[in-house]
C-alpha positions in Angstrom: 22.3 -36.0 6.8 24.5 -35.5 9.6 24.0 -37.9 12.8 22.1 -36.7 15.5 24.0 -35.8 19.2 23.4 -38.2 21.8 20.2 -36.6 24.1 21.4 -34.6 26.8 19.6 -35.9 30.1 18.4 -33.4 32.4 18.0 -34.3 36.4 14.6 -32.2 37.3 16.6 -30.2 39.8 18.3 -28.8 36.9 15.0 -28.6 34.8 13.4 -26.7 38.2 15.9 -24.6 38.3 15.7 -23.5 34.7 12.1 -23.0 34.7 13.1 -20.2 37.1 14.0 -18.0 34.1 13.1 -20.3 31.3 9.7 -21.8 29.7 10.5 -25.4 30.0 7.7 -28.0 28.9 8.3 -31.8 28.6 6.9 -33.9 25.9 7.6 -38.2 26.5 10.7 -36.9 28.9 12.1 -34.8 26.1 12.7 -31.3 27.4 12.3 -27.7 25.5 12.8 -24.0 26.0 10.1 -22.2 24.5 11.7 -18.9 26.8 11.9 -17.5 22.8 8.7 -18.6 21.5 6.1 -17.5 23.9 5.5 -14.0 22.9 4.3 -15.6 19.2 2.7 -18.3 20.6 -1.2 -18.1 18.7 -2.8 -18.8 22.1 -1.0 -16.2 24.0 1.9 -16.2 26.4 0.1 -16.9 29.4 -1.3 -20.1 28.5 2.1 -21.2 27.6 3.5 -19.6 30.8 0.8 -21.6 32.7 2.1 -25.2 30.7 5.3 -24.0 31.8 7.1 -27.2 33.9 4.6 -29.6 32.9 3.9 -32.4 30.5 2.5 -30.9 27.6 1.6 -34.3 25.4 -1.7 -34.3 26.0 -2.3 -30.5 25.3 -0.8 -31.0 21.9 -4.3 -33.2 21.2 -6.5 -30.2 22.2 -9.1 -29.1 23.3 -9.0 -26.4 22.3 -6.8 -27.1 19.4 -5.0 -30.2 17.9 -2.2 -29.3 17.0 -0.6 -29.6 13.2 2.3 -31.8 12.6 3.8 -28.5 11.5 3.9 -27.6 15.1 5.0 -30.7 16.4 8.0 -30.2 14.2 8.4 -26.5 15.2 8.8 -27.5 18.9 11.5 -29.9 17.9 13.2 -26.8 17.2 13.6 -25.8 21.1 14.7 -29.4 21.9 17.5 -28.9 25.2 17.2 -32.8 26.4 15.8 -35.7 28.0 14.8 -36.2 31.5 16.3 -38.7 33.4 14.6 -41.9 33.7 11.9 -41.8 36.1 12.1 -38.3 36.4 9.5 -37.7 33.8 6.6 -35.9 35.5 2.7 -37.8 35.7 0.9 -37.5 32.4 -2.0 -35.7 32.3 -4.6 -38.5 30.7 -6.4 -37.8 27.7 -5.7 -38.4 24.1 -1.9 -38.4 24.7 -0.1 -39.7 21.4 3.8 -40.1 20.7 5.2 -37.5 18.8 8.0 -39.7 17.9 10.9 -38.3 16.9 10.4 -35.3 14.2 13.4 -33.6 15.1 15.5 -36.1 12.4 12.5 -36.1 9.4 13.3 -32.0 10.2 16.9 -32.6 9.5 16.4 -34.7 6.7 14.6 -31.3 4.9 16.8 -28.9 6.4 19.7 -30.3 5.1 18.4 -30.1 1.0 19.6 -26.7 1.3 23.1 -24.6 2.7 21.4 -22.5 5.2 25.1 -20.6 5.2 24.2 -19.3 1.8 21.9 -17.3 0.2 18.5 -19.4 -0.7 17.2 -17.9 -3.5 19.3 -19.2 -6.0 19.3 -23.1 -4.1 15.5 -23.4 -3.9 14.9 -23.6 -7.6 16.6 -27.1 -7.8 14.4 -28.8 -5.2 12.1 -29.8 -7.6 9.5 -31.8 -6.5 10.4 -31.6 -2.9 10.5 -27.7 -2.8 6.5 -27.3 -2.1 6.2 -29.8 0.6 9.8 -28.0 1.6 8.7 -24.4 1.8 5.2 -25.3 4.0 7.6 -26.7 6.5 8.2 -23.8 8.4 11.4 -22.7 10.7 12.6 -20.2 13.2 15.5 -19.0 11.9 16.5 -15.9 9.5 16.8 -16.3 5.6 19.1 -14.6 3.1 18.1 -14.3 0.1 20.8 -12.5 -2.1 24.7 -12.8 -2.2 24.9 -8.7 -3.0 24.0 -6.9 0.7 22.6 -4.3 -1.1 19.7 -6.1 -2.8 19.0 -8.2 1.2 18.7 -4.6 2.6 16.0 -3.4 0.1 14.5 -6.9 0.4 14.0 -6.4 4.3 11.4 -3.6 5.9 11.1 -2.6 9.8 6.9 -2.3 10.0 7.2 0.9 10.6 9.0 1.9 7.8 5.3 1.3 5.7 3.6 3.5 7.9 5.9 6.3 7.8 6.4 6.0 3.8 2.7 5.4 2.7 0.9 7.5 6.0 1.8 11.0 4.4 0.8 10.0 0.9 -2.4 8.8 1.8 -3.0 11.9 3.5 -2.3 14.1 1.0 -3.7 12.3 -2.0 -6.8 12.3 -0.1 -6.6 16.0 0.6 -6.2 16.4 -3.7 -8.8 14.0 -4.3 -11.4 16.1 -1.6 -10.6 19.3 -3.2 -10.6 18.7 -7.1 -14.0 17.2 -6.4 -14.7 20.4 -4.6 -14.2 22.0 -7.6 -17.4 20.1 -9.5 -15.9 19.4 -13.0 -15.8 15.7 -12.5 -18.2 14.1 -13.7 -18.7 10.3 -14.0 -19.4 8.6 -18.2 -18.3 12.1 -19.6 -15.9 10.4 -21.8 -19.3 9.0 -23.0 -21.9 11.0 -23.1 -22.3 14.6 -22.1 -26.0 14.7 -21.4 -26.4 11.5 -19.2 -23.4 12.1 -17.3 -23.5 12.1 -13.4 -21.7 14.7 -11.3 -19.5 13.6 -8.6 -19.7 16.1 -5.7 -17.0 16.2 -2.7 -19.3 15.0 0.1 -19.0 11.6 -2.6 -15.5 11.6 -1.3 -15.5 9.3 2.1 -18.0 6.5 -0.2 -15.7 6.6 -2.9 -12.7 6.1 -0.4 -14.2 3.0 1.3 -15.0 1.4 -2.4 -11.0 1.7 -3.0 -10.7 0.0 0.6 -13.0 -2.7 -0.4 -11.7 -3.4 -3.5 -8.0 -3.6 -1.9 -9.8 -6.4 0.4 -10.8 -8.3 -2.9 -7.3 -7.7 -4.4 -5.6 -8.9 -1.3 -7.6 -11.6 -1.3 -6.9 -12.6 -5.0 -3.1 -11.9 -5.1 -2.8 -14.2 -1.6 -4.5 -16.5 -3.8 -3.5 -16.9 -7.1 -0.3 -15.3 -7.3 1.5 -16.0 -3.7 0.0 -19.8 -3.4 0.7 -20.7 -7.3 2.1 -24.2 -6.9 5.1 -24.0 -9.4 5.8 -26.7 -11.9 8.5 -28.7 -10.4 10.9 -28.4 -13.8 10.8 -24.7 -13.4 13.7 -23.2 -11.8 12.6 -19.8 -12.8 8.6 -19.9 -11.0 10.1 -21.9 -8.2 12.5 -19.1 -7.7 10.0 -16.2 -8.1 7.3 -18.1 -5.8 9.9 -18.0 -2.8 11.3 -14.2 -3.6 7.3 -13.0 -3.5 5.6 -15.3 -0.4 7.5 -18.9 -0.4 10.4 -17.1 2.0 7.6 -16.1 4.3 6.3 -19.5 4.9 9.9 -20.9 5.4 10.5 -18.4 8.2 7.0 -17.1 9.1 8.3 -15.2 12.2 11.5 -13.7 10.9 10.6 -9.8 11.6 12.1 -8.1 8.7 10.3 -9.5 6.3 6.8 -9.4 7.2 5.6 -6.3 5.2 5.9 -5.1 1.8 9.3 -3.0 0.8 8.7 0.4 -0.2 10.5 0.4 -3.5 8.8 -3.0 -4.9 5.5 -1.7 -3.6 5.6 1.9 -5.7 6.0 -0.1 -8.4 2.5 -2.3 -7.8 1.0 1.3 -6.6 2.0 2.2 -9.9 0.8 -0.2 -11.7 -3.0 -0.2 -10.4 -3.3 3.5 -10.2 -2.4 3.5 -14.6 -5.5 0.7 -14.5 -7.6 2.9 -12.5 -6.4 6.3 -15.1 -7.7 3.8 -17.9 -11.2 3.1 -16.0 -12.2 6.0 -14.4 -12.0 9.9 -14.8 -8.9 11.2 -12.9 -9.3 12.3 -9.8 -12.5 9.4 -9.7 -9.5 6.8 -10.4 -7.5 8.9 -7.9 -9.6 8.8 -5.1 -10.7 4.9 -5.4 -6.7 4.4 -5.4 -5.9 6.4 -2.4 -8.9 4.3 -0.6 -6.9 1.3 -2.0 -3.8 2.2 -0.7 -4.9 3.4 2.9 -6.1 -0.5 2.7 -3.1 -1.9 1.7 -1.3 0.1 4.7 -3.7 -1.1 7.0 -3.4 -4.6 6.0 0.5 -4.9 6.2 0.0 -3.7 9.6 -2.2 -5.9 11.0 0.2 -8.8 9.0 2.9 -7.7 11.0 0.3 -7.7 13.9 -1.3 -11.5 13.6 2.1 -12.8 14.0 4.1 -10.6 16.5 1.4 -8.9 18.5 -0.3 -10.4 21.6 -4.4 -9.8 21.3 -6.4 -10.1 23.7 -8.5 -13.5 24.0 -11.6 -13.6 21.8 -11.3 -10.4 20.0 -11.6 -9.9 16.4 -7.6 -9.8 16.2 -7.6 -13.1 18.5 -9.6 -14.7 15.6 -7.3 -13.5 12.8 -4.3 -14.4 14.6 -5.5 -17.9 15.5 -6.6 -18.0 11.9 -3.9 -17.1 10.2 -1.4 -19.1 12.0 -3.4 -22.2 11.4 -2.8 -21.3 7.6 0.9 -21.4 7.9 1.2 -24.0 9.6 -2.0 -26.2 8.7 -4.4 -24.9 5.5 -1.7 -23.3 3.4 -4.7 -24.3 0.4 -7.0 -22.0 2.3 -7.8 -19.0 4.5 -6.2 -16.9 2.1 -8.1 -14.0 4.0 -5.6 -11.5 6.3 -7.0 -8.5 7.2 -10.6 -10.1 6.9 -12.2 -13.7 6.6 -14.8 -12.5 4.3 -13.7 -13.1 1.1 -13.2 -16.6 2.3 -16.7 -17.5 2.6 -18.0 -16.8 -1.1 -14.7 -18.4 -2.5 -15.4 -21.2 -0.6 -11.7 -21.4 0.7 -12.7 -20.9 5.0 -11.1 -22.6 7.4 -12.8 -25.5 9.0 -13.5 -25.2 12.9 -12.6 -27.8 14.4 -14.7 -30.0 16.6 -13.8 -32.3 19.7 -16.0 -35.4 20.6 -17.0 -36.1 24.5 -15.3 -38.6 26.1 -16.5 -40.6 28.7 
């Protein structure tokens, strides 16, 4: 790796007079600008805006949260210098610790790949370094394909779901309501004609909200099992496709354009369920769990793009996922696999601890 520059020290005039448009905190008389951070910031931008000019070593420690050394090396990522000696401000006292000096063991995994080219195609030959490499994350932009073609359909503006899938949901629903209205379906026909059950259209909304629930499950399952795989470390190939589908969102969890689901990859998933749903249920039955599925699925990539770039208000239900989830990107990335809801955690036994502070004297 390359040597680090010399630290730039910083009179606290000149740190004053940043803070006048800046977010500057000090940690041991090193000096950052979290200016770009404080909109995402889990606690909210005010609490930030309120550590702004002071020594923030203590705070790191919690109450009311200790923070991971994740985010110890995530603020080394705003480092703009040092304080000159015996201009560092009083220390709030407390559980203070040294932080050291991240910033280089940061460096030392950055440098395993050519951030100037595409990753996709680097990331397979980490080997055994790549899963303690992708759970480090960044704040900076990946590419992921040398063809700009293939990085355009690989990126999605949130709203871009919402417009695509909105209509669809809307009128599958409206099919769903009215062949139902027409009374033929009826559910074990396939079966048995004289024990069948009749499906009537006022059935509509509970069968809608079993297709939601069951998206929860899926989501659940596929954040799981198929995003958190741990790839064998001799296989190029499932190292590669474990960063395409979820490892690039670790990396960069913040990067904007790549927090929800692209259209075209997504119709094929759609796709697929809705055959599996054909082969299960009668027709417009499998039709109408699937629109409930997919009206969850839009709801969900919403609220993903929410938890990280929206600003909830302090002890809401959002507050709670966004604290949440943040803690498993940066913290549990072997649990809260939950997104749009914890409660699938709690039965698979894979919740998030709270954590707990002792009185001091």
């Amino acid at each position: 790796p390359s040597p680090l520059p010399p630290p730039r020290l910083v009179p606290r005039r000149r740190a004053g007079a940043l803070r006048a448009g800046c977010c500057l905190v000090s940690c041991h008389r090193r000096l950052y600008d979290l200016s770009g951070f404080v909109r995402l910031h889990p606690g909210g931008e005010q609490l930030l805006r309120r550590r702004a000019g002071t020594d923030v070593s203590a705070a790191l420690d919690g109450p009311p949260h200790r923070h991971s050394e994740n985010a110890r090396r995530w603020l080394e990522q705003y480092y703009v210098g040092e304080l000159e000696p015996g201009d560092e401000q009083v220390q709030a006292p407390g559980r203070a610790r040294a932080v050291g000096d991240p910033g280089t063991a940061s460096r030392d995994w950055d440098d395993l790949v050519d951030w100037q080219k595409p990753l996709l195609w680097q990331v397979g030959h980490l080997g055994e370094k790549y899963d303690e490499w992708v759970h480090q994350p960044v704040d900076r932009p990946i590419r992921l394909f040398h063809s700009d073609f293939l990085e355009f359909l690989s990126k999605t503006a949130w709203y871009v779901v919402f417009m695509v899938w909105t209509p669809v949901v809307l009128y599958l629903s409206w099919v769903s309501y009215t062949s139902l209205a027409q009374g033929k379906t009826r559910l074990f026909s396939s079966f048995t004609t004289e024990y069948s059950i009749p499906v009537h259209k006022y059935y509509f909304p509970f069968i809608f909200l079993v297709g939601m629930i069951l998206w929860s499950l899926l989501e659940y399952l596929i954040h799981r099992f198929v995003f958190h795989m741990k790839p064998p470390a001799s296989n190029y190939y499932l190292i590669t496709l474990h960063f395409l589908l979820h490892g690039q969102h670790h990396k960069s969890p913040f990067d904007s354009s790549r927090l929800v689901f692209p259209p075209v990859p997504a119709s094929l998933v759609m796709g697929f369920f809705y055959g599996v749903l054909r082969l299960m249920l009668p027709e417009i039955l499998g039709l109408a769990v699937f629109v409930g599925g997919l009206c969850g699925y839009v709801i969900y990539d919403m609220m993903h793009y929410y938890l990280h770039y929206g600003s909830p208000k302090k002890g809401s239900y959002l507050y709670g996922l966004k604290v949440y989830h943040v803690k498993h990107h940066f913290e549990h990335q072997r649990s809260g696999f939950g997104i749009s809801t914890r409660f699938w955690d709690y039965p698979f036994r894979t919740l998030i601890p709270e954590e707990t502070f002792k009185k001091e004297d």
